[in-house]
VEXPATI-628650 format. One record per residue: x, y, z of N, C-alpha, C in turn. Coordinates in nm, 3 decimals. Each point is the difference from the previous one (the first is absolute). Last residue first. Example, Ala and Ser with C-alpha at 12.3 -4.5 7.8 and 13.67 -1.06 7.14 Angstrom:
BEGIN
+---------+---------+---------+---------+---------+---------+---------+---------+---------+
:      nx :      ny :      nz :     cax :     cay :     caz :      cx :      cy :      cz :
+---------+---------+---------+---------+---------+---------+---------+---------+---------+
:   1.285 :  -0.225 :   0.708 :   0.082 :   0.119 :   0.006 :  -0.077 :   0.109 :   0.073 :
:   0.029 :  -0.572 :  -0.007 :  -0.089 :   0.119 :   0.000 :   0.090 :   0.120 :   0.000 :
+---------+---------+---------+---------+---------+---------+---------+---------+---------+
! end
This chain:
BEGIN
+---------+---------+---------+---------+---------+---------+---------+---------+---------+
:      nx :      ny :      nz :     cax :     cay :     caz :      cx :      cy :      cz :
+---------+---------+---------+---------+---------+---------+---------+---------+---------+
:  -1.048 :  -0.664 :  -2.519 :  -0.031 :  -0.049 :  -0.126 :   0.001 :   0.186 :  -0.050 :
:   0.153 :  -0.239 :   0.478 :  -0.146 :   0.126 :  -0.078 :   0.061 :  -0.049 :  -0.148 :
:   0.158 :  -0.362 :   0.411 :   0.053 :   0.141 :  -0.111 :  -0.103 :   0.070 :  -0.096 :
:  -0.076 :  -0.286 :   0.476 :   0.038 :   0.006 :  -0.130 :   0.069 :   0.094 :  -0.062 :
:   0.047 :  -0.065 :   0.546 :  -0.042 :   0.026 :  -0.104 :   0.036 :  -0.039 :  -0.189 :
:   0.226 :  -0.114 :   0.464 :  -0.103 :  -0.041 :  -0.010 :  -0.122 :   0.076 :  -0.107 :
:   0.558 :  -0.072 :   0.112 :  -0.116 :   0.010 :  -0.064 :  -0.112 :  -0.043 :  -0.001 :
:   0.484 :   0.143 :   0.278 :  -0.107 :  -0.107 :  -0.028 :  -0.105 :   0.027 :  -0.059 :
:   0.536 :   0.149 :   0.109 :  -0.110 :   0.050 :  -0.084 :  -0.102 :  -0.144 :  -0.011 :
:   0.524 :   0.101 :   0.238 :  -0.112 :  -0.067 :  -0.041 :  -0.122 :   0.092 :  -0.006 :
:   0.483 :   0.218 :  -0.056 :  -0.104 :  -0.054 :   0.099 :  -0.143 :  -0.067 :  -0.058 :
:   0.614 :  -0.030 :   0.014 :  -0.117 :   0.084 :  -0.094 :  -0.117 :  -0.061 :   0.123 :
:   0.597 :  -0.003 :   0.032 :  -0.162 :  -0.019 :   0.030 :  -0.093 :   0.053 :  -0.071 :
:   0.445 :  -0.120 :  -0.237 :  -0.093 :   0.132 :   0.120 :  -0.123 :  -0.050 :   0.019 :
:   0.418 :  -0.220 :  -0.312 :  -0.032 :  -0.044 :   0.170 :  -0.064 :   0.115 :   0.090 :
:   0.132 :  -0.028 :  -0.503 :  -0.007 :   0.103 :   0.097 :   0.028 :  -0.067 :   0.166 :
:  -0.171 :  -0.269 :  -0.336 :   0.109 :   0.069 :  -0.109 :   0.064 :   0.022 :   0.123 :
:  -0.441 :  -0.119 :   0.116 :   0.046 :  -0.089 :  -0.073 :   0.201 :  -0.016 :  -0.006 :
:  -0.358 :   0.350 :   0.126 :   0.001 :  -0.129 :   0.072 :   0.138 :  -0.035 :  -0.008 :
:  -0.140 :   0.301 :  -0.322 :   0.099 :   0.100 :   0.181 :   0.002 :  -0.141 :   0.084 :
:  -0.217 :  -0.080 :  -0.425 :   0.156 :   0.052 :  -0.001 :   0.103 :   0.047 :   0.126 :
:  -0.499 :  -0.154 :  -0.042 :   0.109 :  -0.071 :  -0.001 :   0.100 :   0.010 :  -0.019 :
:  -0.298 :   0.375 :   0.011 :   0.018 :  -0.109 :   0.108 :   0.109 :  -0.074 :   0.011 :
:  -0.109 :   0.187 :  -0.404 :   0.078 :   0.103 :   0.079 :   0.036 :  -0.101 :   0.140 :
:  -0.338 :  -0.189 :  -0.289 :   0.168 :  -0.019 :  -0.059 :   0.129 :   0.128 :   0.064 :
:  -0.457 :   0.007 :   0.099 :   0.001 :  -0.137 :   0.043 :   0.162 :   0.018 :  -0.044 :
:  -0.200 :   0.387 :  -0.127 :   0.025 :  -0.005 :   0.167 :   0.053 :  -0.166 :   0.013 :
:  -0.153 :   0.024 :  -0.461 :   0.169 :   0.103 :   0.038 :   0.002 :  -0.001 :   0.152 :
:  -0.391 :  -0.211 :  -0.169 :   0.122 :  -0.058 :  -0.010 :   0.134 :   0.086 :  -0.010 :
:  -0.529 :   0.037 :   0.100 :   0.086 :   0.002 :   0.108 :   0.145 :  -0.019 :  -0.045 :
:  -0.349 :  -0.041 :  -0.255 :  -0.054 :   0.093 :   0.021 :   0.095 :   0.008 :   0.090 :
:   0.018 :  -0.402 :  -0.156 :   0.039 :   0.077 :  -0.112 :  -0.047 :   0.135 :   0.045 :
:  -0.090 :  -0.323 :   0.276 :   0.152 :   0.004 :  -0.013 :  -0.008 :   0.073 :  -0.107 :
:  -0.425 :  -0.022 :   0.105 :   0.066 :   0.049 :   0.078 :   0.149 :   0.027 :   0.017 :
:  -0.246 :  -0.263 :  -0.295 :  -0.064 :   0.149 :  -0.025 :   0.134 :   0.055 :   0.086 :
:  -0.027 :  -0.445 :   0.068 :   0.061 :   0.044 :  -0.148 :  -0.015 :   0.138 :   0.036 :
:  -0.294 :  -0.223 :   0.271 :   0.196 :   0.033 :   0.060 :   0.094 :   0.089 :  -0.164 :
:  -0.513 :  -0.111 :  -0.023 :   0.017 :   0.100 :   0.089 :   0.218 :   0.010 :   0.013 :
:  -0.107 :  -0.376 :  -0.257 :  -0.078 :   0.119 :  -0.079 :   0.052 :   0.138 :   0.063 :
:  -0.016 :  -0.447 :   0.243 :   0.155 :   0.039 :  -0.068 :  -0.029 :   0.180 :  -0.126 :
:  -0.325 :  -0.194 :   0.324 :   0.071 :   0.071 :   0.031 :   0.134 :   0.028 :  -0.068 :
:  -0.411 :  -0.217 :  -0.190 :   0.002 :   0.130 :   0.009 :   0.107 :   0.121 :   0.112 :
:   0.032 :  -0.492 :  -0.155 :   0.041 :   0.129 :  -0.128 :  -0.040 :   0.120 :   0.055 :
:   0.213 :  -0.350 :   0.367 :  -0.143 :  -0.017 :  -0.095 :   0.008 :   0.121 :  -0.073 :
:   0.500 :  -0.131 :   0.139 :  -0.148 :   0.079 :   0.081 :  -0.119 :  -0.049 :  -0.131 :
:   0.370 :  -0.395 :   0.047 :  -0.004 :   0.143 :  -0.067 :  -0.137 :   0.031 :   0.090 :
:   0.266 :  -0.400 :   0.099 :  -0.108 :   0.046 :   0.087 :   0.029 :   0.168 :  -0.093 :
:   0.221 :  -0.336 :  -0.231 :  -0.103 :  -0.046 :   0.066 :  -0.077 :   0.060 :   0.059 :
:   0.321 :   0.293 :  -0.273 :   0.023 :  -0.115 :   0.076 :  -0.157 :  -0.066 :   0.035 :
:   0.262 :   0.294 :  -0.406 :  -0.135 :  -0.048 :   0.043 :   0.073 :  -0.140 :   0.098 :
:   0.347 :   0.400 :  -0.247 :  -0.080 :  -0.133 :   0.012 :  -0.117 :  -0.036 :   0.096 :
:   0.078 :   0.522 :   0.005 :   0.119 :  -0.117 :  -0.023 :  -0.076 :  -0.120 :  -0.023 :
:  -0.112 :   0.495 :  -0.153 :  -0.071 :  -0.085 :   0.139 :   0.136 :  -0.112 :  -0.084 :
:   0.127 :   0.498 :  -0.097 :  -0.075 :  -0.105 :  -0.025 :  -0.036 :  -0.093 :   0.074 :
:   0.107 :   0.540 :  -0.126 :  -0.064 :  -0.102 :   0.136 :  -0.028 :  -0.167 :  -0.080 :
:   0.307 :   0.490 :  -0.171 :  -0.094 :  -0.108 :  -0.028 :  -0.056 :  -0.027 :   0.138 :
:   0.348 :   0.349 :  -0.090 :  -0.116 :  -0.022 :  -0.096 :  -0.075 :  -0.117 :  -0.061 :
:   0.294 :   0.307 :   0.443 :  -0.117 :  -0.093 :  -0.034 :  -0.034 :  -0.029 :  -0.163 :
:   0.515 :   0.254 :   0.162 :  -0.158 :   0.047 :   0.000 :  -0.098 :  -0.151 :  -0.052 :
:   0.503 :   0.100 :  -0.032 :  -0.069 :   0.036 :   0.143 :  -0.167 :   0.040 :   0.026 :
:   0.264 :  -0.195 :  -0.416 :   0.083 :   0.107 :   0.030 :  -0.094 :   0.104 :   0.142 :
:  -0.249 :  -0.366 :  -0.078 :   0.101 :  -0.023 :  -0.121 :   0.026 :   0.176 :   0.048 :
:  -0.280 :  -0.447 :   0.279 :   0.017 :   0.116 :  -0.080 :   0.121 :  -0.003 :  -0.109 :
:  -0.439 :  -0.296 :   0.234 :   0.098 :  -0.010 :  -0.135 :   0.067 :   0.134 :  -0.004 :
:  -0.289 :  -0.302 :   0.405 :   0.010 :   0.111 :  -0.029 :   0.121 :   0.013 :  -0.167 :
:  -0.376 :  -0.408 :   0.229 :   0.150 :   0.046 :   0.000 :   0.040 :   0.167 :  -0.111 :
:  -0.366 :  -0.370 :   0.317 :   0.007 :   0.122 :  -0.113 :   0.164 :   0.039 :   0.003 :
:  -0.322 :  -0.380 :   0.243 :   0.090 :   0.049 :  -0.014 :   0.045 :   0.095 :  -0.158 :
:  -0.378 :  -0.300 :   0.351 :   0.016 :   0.074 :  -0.104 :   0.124 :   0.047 :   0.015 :
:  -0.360 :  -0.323 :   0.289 :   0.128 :   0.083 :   0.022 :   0.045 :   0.005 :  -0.180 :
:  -0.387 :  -0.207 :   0.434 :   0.028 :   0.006 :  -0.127 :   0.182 :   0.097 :  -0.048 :
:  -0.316 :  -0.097 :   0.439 :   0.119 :  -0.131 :  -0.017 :   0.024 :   0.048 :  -0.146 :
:  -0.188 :   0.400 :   0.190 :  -0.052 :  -0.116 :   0.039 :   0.127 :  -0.077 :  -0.013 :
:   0.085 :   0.325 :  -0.291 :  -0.123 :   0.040 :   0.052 :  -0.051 :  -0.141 :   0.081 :
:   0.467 :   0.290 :  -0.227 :  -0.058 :  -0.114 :   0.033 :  -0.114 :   0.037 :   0.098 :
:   0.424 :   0.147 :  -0.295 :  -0.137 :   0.043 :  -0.033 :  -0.089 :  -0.132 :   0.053 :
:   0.556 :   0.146 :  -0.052 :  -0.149 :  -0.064 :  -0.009 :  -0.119 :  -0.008 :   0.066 :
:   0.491 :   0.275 :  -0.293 :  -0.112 :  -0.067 :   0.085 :  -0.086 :  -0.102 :   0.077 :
:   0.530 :   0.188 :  -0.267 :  -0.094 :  -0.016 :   0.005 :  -0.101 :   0.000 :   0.106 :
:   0.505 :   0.086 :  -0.301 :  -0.110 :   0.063 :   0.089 :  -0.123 :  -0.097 :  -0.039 :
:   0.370 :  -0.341 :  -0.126 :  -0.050 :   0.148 :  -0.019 :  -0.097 :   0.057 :   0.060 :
:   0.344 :  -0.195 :   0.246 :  -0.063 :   0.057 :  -0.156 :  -0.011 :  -0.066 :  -0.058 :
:  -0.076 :  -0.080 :   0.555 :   0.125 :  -0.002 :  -0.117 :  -0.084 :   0.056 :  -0.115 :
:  -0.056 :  -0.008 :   0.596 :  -0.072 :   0.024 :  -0.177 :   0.130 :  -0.044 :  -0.048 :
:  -0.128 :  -0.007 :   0.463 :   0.157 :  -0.027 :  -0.009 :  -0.067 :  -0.029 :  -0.167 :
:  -0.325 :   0.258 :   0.298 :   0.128 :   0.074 :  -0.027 :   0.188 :  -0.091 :  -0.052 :
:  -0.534 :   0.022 :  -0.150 :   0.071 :  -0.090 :   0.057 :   0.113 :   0.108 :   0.040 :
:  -0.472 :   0.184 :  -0.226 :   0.115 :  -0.084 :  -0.024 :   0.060 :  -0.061 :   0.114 :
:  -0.517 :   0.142 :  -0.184 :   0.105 :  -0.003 :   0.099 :   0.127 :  -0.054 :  -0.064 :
+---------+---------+---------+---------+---------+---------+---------+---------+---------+
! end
């Protein structure tokens, strides 16, 4: 999820329960080419969901970084997306 009062750089987080992850998106001349997880807070997701979230932001990260652009940038409504499935492998 993001926030709608966000700041840069594009990012995520990735939260399961009280835990919470943040991935931050890296582009370069308009396009994704990284995901990195940000500093390690106290309540980080346990490995196997930070594992699962990882996957997912990197399988999702151009729609995520489109998103936040029309959010964010744009001021357009966009439409929430809730995940309840893994990502197939």
């Amino acid at each position: 999820m993001f926030h709608t009062n966000e700041h840069y750089p594009i990012h995520v987080h990735a939260t399961y329960g009280n835990y919470q992850t943040v991935f931050e998106l890296v582009m370069k001349n308009g396009k994704v080419i990284d995901v990195v997880r940000r500093r390690k807070y106290s309540n980080e997701l346990p490995p196997t969901q930070l594992k699962q979230a990882a996957k997912f932001v990197w399988a999702r990260k151009e729609q995520i970084a489109k998103k936040w652009i029309e959010a964010l940038v744009h001021n357009k409504k966009v439409t929430m997306e809730k995940v309840t499935r893994k990502i197939s492998s």
